[in-house]
C-alpha positions as CSV (number, residue, x, y, z in Angstrom):
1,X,-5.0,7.6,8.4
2,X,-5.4,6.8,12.3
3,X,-7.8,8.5,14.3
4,X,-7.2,10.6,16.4
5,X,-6.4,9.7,20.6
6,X,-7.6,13.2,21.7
7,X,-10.9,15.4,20.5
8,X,-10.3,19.1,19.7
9,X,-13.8,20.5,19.8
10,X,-13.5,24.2,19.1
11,X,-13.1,26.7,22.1
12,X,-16.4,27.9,23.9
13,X,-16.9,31.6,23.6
14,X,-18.7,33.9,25.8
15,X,-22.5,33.0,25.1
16,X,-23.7,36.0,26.6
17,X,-24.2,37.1,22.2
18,X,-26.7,34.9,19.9
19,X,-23.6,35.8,17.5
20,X,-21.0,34.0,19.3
21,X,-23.0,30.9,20.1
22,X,-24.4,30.6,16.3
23,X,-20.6,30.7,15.1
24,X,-19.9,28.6,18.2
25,X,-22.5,25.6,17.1
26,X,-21.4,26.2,13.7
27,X,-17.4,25.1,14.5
28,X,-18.9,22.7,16.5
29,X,-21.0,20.6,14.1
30,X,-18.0,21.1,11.3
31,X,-15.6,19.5,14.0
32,X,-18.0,16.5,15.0
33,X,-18.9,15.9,10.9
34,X,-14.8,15.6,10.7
35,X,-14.4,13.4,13.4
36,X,-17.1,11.0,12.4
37,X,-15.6,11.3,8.7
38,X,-12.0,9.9,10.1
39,X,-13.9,7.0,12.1
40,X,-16.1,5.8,9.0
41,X,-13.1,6.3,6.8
42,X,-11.3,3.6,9.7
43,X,-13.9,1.3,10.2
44,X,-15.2,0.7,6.2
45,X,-11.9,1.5,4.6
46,X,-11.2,2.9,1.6
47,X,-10.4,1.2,-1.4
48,X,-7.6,3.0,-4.3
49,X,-7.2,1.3,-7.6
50,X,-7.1,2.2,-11.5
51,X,-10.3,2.8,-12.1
52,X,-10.6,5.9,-9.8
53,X,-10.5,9.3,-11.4
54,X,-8.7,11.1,-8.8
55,X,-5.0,11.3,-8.0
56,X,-5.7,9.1,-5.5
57,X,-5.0,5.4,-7.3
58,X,-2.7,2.9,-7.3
59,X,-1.0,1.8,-10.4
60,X,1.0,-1.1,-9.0
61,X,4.5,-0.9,-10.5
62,X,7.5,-2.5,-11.0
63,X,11.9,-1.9,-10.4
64,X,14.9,-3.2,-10.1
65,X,17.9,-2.7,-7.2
66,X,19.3,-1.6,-10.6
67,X,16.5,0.7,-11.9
68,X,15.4,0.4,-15.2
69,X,11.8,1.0,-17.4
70,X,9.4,-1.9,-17.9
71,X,7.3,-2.4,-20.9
72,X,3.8,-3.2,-19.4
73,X,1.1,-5.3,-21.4
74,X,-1.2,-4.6,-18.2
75,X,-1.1,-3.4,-14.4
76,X,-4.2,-3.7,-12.0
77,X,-4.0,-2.9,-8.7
78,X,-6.3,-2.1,-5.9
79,X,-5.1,-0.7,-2.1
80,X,-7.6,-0.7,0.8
81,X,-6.5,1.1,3.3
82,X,-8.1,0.4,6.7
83,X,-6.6,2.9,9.4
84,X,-2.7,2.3,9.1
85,X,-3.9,-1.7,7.5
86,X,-3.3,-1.9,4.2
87,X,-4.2,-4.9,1.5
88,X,-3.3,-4.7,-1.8
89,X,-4.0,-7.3,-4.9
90,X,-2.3,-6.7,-7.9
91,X,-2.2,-8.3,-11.6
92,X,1.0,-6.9,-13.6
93,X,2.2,-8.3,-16.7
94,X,5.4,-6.9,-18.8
95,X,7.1,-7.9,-21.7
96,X,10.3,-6.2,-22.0
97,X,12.6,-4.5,-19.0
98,X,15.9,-2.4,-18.9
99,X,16.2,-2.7,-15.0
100,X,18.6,-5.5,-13.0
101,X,18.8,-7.4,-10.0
102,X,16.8,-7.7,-7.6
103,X,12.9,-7.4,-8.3
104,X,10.4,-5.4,-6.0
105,X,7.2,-3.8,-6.7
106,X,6.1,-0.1,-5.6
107,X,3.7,0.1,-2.4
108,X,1.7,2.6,-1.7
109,X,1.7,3.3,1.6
110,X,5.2,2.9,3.5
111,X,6.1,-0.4,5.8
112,X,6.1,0.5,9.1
113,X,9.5,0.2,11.3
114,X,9.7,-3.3,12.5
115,X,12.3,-6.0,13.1
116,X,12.6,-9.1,10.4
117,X,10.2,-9.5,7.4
118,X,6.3,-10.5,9.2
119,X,4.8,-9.3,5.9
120,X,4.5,-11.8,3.2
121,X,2.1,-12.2,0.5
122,X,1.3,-14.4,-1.9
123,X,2.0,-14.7,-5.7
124,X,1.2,-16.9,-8.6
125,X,3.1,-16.5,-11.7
126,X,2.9,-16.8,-15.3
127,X,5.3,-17.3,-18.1
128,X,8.4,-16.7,-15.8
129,X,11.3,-19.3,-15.6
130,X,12.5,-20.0,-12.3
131,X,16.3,-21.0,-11.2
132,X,17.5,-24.9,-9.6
133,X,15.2,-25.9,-6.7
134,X,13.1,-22.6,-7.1
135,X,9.1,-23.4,-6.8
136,X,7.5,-20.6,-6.1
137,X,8.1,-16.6,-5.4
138,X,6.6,-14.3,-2.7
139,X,6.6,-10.5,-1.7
140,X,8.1,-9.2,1.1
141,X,7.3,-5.9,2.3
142,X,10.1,-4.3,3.5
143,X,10.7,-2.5,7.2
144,X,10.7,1.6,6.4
145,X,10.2,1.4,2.5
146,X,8.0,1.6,-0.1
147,X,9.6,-1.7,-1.7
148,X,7.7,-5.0,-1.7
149,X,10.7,-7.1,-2.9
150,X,10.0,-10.4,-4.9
151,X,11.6,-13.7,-3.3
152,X,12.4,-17.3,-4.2
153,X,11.3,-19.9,-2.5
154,X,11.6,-23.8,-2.5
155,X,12.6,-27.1,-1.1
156,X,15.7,-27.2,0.7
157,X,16.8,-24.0,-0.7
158,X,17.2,-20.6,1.1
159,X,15.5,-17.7,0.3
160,X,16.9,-15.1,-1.7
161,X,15.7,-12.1,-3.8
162,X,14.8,-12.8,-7.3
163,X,16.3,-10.9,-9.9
164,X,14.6,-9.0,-12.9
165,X,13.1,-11.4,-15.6
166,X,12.8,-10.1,-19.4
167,X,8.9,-10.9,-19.0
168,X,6.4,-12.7,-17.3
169,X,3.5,-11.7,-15.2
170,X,2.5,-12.2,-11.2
171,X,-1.2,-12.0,-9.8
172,X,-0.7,-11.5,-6.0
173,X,-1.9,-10.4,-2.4
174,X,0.0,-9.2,0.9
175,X,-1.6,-7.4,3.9
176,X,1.0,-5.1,5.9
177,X,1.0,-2.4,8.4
178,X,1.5,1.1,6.9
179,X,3.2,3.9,8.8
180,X,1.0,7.0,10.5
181,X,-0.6,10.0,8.9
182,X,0.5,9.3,5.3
């Protein structure tokens, strides 16, 4: 959530009855308790992960270009949300897919509208063969989606998506910018 660039503070009414100015005071303090709400929410963050009992958490999950259901052996995830900031850190493992091509994992909060891909995080893997020249993957998260894609990186290679393994599992981190009032 972003906060807010004007104040609405509720109307003043004619204070000539004690009714008026109790119900007055009343929408008043309600407003102000709202307001400082929003900013704490802002400055501190809040933080969304599996262990949270409302519909609130974020079950880091998995697809394909070519969707497809994923067996999972485990799927941690935690979002921290910090105005229209947003961190996430994620351990998923899976041991058996239907989906194709290219891999990308569900965000939470959607990429903001921007030109190229300034959003990468980090990822170690486990158990996941890579192709010729391939050391490492990364996430990406994509301009105007939901979709932090999974790329190949290496020596003297270019970059390119990576496509669905069987199984494996990734342990990673990315920091983007989220879009408004989500």
């Amino acid at each position: 959530m972003t906060l807010p660039t004007t104040i609405i503070l509720p109307l003043r009414v004619d204070t000539k009855e004690t009714k008026d100015v109790d119900r007055y005071l009343d929408d008043l303090v309600f407003e102000l308790q709202n307001i400082y709400e929003d900013i704490a929410e802002n400055v501190n963050g809040f933080i969304r992960n599996e262990a949270d009992v409302d519909d609130t958490q974020w079950i880091p999950t998995l697809n394909g270009s070519t969707p497809g259901l994923f067996t999972y052996v485990h799927q941690y995830g935690w979002a921290i949300r910090q105005g229209i900031y947003t961190e996430l850190f994620f351990d998923i493992e899976w041991s058996m897919t239907t989906a194709a091509n290219n891999l990308y994992i569900e965000l939470p909060y959607k990429v903001i509208t921007t030109n190229g891909m300034p959003f990468v995080g980090i990822l170690q893997t486990s158990n996941i063969a890579f192709g010729a020249g391939v050391t490492n993957l990364l996430m990406n998260a994509i301009s105007n989606t939901y979709r932090g894609e999974i790329w190949t990186m290496g020596s003297g290679i270019a970059s390119a998506n990576f496509s669905v393994v069987g199984s494996g599992r990734m342990m990673g981190n990315i920091k983007y910018i989220g879009q408004e009032d989500e």
